[in-house]
VEXVOVO-369591 format. One line per 10 residues: number of its first residue (from 0); for each residue x, y, z of C-alpha. Coordinates in nm, 4 decimals. Each point is the difference from the previous one (the first is absolute). Layout:
NUM	X:Y:Z | ...
***
This chain:
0	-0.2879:2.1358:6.6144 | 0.0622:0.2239:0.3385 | 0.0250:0.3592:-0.0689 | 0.3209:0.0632:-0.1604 | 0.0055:0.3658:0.1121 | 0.1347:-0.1351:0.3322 | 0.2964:-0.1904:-0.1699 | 0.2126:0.3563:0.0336 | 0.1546:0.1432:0.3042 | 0.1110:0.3371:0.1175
10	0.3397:0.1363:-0.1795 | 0.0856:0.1277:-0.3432 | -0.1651:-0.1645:-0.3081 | 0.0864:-0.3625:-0.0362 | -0.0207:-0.1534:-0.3589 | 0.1773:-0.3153:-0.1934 | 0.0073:-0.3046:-0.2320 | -0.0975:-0.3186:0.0418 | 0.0501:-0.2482:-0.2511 | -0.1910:-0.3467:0.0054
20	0.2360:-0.2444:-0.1557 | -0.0409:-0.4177:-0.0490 | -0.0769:-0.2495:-0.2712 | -0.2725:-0.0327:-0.2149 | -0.3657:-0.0606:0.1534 | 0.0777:0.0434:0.3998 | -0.2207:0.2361:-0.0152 | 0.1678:0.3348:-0.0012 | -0.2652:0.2387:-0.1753 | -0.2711:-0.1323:0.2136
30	0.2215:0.0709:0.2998 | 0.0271:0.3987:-0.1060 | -0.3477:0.0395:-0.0478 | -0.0216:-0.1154:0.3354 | 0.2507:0.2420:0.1255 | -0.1509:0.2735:-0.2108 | -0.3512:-0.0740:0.0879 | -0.1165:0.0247:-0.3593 | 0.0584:-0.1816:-0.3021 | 0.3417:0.1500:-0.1737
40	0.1032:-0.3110:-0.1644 | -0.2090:-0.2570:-0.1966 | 0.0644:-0.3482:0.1425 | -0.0737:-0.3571:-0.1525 | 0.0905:-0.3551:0.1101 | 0.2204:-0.0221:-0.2940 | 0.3833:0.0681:0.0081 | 0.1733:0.2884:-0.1588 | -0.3549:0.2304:0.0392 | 0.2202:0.3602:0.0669
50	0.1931:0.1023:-0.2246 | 0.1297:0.2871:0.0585 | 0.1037:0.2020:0.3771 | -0.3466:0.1624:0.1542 | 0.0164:0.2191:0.2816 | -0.2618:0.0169:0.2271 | -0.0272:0.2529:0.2117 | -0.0688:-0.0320:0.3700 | -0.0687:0.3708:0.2033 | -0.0483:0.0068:0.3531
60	0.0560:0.3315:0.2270 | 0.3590:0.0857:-0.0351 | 0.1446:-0.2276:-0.2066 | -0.0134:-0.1182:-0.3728 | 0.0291:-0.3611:-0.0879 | 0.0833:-0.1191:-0.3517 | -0.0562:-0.3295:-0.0474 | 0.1749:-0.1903:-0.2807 | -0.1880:-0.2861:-0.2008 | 0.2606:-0.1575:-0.2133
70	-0.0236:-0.3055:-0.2652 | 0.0575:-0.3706:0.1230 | 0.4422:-0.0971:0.0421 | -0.0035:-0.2745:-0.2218 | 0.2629:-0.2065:-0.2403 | -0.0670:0.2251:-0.3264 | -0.0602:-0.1673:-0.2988 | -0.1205:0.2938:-0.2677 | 0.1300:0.3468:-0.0209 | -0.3270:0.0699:0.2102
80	0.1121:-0.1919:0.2317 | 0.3278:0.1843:0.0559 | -0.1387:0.3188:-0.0380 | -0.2492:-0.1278:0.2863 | 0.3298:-0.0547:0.2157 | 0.1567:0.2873:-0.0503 | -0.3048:0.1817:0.1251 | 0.0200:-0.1709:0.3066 | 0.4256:0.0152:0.0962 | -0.0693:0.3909:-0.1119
90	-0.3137:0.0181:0.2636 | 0.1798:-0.1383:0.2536 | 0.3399:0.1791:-0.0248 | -0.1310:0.3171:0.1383 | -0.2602:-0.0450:0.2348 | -0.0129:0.0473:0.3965 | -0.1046:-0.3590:0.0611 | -0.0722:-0.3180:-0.2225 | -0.3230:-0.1626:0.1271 | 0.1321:-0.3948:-0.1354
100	-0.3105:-0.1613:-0.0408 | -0.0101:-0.4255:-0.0075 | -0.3412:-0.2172:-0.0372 | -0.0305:-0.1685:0.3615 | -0.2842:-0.2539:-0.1552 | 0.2108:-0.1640:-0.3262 | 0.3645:0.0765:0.2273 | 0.3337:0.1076:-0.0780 | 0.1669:-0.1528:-0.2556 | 0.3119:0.1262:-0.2332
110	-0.1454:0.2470:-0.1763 | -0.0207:0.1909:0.3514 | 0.3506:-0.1070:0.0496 | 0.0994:0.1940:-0.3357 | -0.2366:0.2942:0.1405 | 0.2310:0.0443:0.3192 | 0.2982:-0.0607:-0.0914 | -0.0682:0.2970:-0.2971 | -0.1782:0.2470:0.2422 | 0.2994:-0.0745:0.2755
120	0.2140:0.2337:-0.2622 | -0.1828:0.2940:0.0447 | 0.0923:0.0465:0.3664 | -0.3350:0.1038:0.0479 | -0.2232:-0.0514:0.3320 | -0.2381:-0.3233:-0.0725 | -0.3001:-0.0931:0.1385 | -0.1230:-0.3835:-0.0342 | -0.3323:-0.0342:-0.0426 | -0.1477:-0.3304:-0.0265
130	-0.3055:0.0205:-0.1845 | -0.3510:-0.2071:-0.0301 | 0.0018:-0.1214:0.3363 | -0.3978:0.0141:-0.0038 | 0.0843:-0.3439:-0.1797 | 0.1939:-0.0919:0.2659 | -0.0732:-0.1529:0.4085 | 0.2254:0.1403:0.2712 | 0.2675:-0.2695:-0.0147 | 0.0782:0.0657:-0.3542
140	0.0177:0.3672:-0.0026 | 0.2578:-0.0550:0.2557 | 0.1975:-0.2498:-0.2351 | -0.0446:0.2394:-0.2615 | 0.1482:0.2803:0.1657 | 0.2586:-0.2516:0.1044 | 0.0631:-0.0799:-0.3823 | 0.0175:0.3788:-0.0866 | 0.2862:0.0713:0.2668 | 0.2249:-0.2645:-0.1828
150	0.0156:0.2625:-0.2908 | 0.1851:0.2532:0.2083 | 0.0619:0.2294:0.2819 | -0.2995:0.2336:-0.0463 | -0.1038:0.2821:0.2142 | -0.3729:-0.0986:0.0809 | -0.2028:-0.3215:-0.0654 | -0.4368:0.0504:-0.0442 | -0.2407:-0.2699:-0.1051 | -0.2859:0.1936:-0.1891
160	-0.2782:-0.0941:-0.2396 | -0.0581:0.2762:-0.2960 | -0.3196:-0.1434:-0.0480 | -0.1504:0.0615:0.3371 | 0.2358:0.2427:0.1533 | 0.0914:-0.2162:0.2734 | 0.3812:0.1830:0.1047 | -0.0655:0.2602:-0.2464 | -0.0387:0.2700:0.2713 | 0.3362:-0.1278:0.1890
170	0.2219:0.0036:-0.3600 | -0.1450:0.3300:-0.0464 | 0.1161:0.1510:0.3368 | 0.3627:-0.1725:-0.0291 | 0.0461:0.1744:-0.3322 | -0.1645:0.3343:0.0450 | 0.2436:-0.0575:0.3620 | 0.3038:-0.0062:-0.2733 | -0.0745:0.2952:-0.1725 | 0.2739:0.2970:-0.0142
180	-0.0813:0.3837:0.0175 | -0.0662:0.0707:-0.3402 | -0.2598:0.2189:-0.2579 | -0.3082:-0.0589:-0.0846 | 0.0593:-0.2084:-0.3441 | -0.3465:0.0431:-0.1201 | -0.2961:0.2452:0.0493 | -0.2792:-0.1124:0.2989 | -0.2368:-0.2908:-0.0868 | 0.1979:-0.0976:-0.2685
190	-0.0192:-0.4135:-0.0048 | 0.2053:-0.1152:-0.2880 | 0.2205:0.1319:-0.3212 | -0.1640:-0.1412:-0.2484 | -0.1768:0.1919:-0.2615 | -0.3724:-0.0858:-0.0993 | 0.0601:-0.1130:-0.2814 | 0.3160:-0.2374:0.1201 | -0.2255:-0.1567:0.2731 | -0.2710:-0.0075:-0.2039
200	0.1668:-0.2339:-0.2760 | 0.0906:-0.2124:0.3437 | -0.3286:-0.0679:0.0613 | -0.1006:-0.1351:-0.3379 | 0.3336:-0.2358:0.0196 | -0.0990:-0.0774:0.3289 | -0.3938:-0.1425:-0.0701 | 0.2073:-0.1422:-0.3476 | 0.2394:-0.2078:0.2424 | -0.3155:-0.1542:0.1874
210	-0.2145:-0.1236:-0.2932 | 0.3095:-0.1841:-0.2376 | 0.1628:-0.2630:0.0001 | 0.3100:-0.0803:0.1229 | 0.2232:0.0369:-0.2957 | -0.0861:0.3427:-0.0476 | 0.0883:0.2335:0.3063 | 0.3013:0.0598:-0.0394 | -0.0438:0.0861:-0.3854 | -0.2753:0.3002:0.0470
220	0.0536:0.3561:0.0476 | -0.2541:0.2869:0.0297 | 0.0964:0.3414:-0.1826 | -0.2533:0.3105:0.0604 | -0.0237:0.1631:-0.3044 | -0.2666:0.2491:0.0756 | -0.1185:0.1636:0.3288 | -0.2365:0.2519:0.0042 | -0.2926:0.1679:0.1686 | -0.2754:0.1358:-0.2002
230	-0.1950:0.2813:0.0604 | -0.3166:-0.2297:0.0746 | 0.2251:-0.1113:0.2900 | 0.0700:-0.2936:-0.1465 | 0.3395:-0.1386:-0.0062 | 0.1090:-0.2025:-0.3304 | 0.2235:-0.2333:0.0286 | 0.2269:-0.2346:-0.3133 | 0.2449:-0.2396:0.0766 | 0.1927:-0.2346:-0.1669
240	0.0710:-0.3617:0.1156 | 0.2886:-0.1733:-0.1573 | 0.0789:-0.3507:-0.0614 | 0.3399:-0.1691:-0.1480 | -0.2026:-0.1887:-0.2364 | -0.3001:-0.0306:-0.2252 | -0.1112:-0.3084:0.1506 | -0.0537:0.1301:0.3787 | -0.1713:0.3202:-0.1538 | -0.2789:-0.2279:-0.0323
250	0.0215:-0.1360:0.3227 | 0.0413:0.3950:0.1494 | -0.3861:0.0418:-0.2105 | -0.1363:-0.2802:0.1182 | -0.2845:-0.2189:-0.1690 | -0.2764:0.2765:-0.0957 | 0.2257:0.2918:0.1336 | -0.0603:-0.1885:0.3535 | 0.3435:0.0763:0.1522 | 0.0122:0.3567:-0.1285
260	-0.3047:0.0944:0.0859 | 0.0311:-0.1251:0.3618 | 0.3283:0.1719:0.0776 | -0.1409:0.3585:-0.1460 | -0.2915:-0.0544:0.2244 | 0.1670:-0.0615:0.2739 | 0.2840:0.2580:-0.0343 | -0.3500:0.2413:-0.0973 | -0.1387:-0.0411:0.3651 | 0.3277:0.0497:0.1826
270	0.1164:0.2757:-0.1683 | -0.3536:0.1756:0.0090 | 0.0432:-0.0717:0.3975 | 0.3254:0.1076:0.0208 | -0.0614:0.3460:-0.2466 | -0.3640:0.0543:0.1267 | -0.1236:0.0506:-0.3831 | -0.1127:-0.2104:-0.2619 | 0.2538:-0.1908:-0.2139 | -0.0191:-0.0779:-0.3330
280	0.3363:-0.2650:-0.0843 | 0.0222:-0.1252:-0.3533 | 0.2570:-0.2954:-0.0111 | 0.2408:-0.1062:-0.2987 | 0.2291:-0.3113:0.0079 | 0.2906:0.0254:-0.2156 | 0.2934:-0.2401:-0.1096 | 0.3385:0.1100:0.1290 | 0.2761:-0.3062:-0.1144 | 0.1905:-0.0956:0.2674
290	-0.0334:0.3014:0.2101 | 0.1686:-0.0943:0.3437 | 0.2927:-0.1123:-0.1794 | 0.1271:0.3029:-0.2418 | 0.0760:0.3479:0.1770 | -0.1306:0.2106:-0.2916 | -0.3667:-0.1488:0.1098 | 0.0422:0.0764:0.2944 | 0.0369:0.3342:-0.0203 | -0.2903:0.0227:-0.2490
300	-0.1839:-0.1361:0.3084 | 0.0873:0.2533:0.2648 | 0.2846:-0.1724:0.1781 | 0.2711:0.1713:0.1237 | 0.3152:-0.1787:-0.2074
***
């Protein structure tokens, strides 16, 4: 990443929103960590990872960018779901430009379609940005970006790969380019809005989504329940994971404790990088019925109904 103290100009204070907006698993989180140059979002291969709308925040001299991760536009089919889409048309509604991301390598299909027609509402300044193209030769980045322009008149067009920051530096100049005089939203070196705690359940759900199985995903959530540094400098951690049923608590365990014990050991080492102390992270899995699907459990869970 090129210093990002040279993204400003001369003038008053610049500063802004940018929300990232697109279905599920284009790869939108790893795209603001890119922007952000530092991890502000957890990202899996799996759809529906985020959950919820994470700012990352981007400072360069003279101007503030605030950088929008929102959950995957899909067809809803829980009260999760919906919840997930109402993050996203509220993210988008007042922001000083929608970067409208598509996956250049599996192509545009309807579910983009839905995604433009939606955003084209907002009267809001879009970017298309046709992602993954390290998957892709020359010829078919340009049909890609061809593709992308079918889904409407937008005000800029950049292939980029999030995962190795090829156009990354150019969509980073067009919207920091875009940004309006305007305070400084949060104090210098801030990166994201999360609290500890909040990012820290992330993680766990994050190493959780890459050891199970299919079926289970979308069912687990991550709850922090304790967060605290001792005066040994050692920061104790408890979270709970919950499942919709008894049956994939087992799975969540693993045979021995396997799966469990994996996740907390990885989430362990990142967080002790990320904190520079030593962790200790004591995991429960719990049995929530039905979570996605009844408000009340959602808001149990920490999501904003």
């Amino acid at each position: 990443m090129e210093d990002s103290s040279q993204l400003g100009h001369a003038g008053g204070f610049r500063s802004g929103f940018a929300a990232i907006i697109g279905r599920p698993n284009v790869g939108k989180s790893t795209l603001v960590n890119a922007l952000i140059g530092d991890k502000v979002a957890i990202t899996s291969d799996r759809p529906q990872t985020t959950r919820s709308s994470i700012r990352g925040i981007l400072e360069a001299e003279g101007v503030q960018v605030v950088f929008v991760d929102t959950p995957g536009y899909h067809k809803p089919r829980t009260a999760l779901g919906s919840r997930l889409n109402d993050i996203v048309r509220s993210a988008w509604s007042d922001v000083d430009v929608a970067l409208f991301v598509v996956d250049g390598h599996s192509g545009v299909g309807r579910g983009d379609e839905k995604v433009a027609h939606d955003l084209a509402g907002a009267k809001r300044p879009v970017i298309s940005v046709v992602n993954k193209i390290d998957r892709l030769d020359r010829d078919h980045i340009a049909q890609a970006l061809a593709k992308a322009a079918t889904l409407g008149d937008f005000d800029e067009y950049v292939p980029v790969s999030a995962l190795t920051g090829d156009g990354v530096s150019l969509l980073r100049e067009l919207v920091v380019a875009r940004m309006p005089e305007g305070p400084m939203y949060y104090p210098p070196g801030t990166t994201s809005d999360q609290p500890p705690p909040i990012f820290v359940a992330e993680l766990v759900r994050e190493k959780l989504l890459a050891l199970t199985r299919d079926e289970l995903p979308h069912s687990i959530a991550v709850v922090t329940d304790e967060f605290e540094e001792r005066e040994d400098g050692l920061l104790e951690i408890r979270a709970s994971i919950f499942v919709e049923r008894e049956s994939q608590k087992g799975m969540v365990i693993g045979k021995g404790g396997e799966v469990i014990k994996a996740a907390g050991t990885e989430a362990r080492h990142e967080i002790e990088a990320l904190f520079g102390c030593p962790v200790f992270i004591d995991l429960r899995v719990r049995v929530e019925k039905d979570w996605q699907r009844h408000l009340y459990a959602l808001e149990r869970l920490g999501f904003d109904v």
